[in-house]
LUMFI-748050 format. One record per residue (C-alpha): residue in one letter; x, y, z. Coordinates in pm, 1 decimal, padded with zeros to 6 digits, always signed. Layout:
residues N
VODO res     east    north       up
VODO   A        X        Y        Z
...
This chain:
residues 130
VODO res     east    north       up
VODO   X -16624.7 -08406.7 -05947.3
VODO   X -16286.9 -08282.5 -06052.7
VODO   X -16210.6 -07885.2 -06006.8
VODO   X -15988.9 -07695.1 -06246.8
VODO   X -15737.4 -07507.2 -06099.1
VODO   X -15681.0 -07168.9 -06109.3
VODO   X -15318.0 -07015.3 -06153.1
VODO   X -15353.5 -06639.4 -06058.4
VODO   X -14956.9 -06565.5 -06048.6
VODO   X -14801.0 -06431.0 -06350.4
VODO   X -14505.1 -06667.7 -06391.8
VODO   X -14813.1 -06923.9 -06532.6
VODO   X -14935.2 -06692.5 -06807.3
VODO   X -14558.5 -06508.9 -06868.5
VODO   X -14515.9 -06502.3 -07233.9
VODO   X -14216.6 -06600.7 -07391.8
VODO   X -14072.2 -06794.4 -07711.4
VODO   X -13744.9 -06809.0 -07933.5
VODO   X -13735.8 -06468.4 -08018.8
VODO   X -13707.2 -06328.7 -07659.8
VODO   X -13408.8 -06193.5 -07507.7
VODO   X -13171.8 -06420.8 -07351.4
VODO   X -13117.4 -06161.7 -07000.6
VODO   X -13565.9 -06215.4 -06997.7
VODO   X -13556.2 -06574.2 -07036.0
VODO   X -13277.5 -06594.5 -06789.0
VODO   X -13491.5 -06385.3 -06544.8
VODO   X -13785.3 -06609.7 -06559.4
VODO   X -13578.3 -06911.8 -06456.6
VODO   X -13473.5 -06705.0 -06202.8
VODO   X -13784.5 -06629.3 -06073.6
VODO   X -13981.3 -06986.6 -06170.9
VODO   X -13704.0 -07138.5 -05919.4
VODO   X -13744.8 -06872.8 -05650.4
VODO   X -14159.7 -06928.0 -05670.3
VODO   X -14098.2 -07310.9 -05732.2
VODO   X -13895.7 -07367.3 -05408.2
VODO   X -14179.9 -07168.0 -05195.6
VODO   X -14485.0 -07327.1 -05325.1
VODO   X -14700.2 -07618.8 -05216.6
VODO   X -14911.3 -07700.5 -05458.0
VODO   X -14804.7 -08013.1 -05668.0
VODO   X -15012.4 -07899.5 -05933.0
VODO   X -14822.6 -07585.6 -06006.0
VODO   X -14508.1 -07740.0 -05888.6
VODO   X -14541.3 -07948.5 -06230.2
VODO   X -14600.8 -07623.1 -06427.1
VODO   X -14368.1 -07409.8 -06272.9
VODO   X -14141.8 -07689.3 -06371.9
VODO   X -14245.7 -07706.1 -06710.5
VODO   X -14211.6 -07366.7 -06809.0
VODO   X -13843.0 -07348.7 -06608.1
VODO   X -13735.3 -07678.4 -06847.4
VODO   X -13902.2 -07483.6 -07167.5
VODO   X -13707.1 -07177.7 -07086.0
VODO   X -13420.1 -07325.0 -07008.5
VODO   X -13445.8 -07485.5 -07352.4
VODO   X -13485.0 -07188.9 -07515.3
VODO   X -13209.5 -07008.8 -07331.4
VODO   X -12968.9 -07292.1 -07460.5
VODO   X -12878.0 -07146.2 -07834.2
VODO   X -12831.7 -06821.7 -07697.2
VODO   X -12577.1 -06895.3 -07432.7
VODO   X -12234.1 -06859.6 -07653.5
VODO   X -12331.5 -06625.0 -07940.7
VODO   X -12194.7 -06267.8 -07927.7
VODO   X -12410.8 -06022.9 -07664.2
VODO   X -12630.2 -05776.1 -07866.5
VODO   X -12495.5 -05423.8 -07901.1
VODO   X -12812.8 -05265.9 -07716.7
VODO   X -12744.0 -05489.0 -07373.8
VODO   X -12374.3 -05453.4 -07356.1
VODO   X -12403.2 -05131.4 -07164.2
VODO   X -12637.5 -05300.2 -06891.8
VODO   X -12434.9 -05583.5 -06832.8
VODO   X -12113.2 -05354.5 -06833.5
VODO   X -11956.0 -05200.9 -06520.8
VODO   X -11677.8 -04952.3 -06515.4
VODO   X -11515.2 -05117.5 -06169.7
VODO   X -11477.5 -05457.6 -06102.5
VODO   X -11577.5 -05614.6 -05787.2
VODO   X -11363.7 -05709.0 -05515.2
VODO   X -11486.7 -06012.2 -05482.0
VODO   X -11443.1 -06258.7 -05789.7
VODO   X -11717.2 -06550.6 -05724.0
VODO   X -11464.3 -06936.6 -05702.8
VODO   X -11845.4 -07099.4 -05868.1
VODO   X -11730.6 -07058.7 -06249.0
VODO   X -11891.1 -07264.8 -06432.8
VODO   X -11960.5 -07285.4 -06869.7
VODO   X -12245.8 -07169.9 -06938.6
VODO   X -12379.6 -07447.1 -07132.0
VODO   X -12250.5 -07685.5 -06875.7
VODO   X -12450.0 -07497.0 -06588.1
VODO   X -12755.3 -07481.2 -06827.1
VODO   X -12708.8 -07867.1 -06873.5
VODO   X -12670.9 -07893.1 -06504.6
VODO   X -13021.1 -07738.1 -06445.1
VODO   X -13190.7 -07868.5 -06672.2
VODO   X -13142.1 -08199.6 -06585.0
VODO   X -13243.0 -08061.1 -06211.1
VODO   X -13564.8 -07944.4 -06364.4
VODO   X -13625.1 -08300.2 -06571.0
VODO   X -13549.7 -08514.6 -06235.0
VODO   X -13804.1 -08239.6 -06045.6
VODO   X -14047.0 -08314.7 -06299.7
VODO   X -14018.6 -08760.5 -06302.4
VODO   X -14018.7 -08738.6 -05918.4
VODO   X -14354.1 -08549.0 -05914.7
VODO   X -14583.5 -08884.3 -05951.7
VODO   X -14350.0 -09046.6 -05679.2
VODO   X -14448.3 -08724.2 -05423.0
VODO   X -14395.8 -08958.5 -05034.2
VODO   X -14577.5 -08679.5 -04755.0
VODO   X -14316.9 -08675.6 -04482.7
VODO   X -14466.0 -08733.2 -04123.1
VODO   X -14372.0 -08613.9 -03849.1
VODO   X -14256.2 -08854.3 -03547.2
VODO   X -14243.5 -08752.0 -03156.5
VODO   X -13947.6 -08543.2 -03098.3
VODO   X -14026.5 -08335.8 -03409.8
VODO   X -13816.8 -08555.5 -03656.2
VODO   X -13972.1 -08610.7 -03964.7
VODO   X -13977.7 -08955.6 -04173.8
VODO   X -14076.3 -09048.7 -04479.0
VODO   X -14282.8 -09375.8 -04545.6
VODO   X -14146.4 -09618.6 -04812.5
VODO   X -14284.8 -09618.9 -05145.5
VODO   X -14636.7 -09812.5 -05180.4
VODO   X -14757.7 -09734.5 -04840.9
């Protein structure tokens, strides 16, 4: 008998479509990647995944048009850091970038090899088919 699983965290039932805000839908990537890289379960793995590719989709027209009067004044500061980050990518390229993270994430699920651990405490990882 097959069990349904049960996703109790929020990220699974998060709401969000075309029409939401691109600093929101840049968030929840944010935060599908930092649950996504902490969890276990295969299961929500794949879903996790999905809903990172989906919003990363959706964040995609929004990257290069003009930000919205009402945010400019929370993404503005009135000194500029010391520190100017070298990592300066386009937007659309880094958006590209992860998504086609998220789309190998998501083929490489069915392919999932359990590592075991040899003496010593190195771990190895059994060819495919075994």
């Amino acid at each position: 008998m097959t069990t349904t699983p049960h996703f109790s965290h929020a990220l699974f039932t998060t709401p969000f479509d075309h029409i939401t805000d691109f600093t929101e839908l840049a968030d929840n990537c944010s935060q599908f990647v930092g649950v996504l890289v902490e969890c276990d379960d295969p299961i929500q793995k794949m879903v996790l995944c999905g809903r990172l590719s989906a919003c990363l989709a959706l964040l995609q027209p929004t990257l290069l048009e003009p930000v919205p009067g009402y945010l400019k004044a929370s993404l503005t500061v009135d000194d500029l850091p010391l520190d100017v980050p070298v990592f300066e990518p386009e937007v659309d390229q880094l958006r590209r970038y992860c998504q086609l993270l998220t789309q190998m994430l998501l083929a490489h699920k069915g392919r999932h090899r359990a590592a075991v651990k040899k003496p010593g405490g190195a771990y190895a990882y059994p060819a495919y088919g075994t």
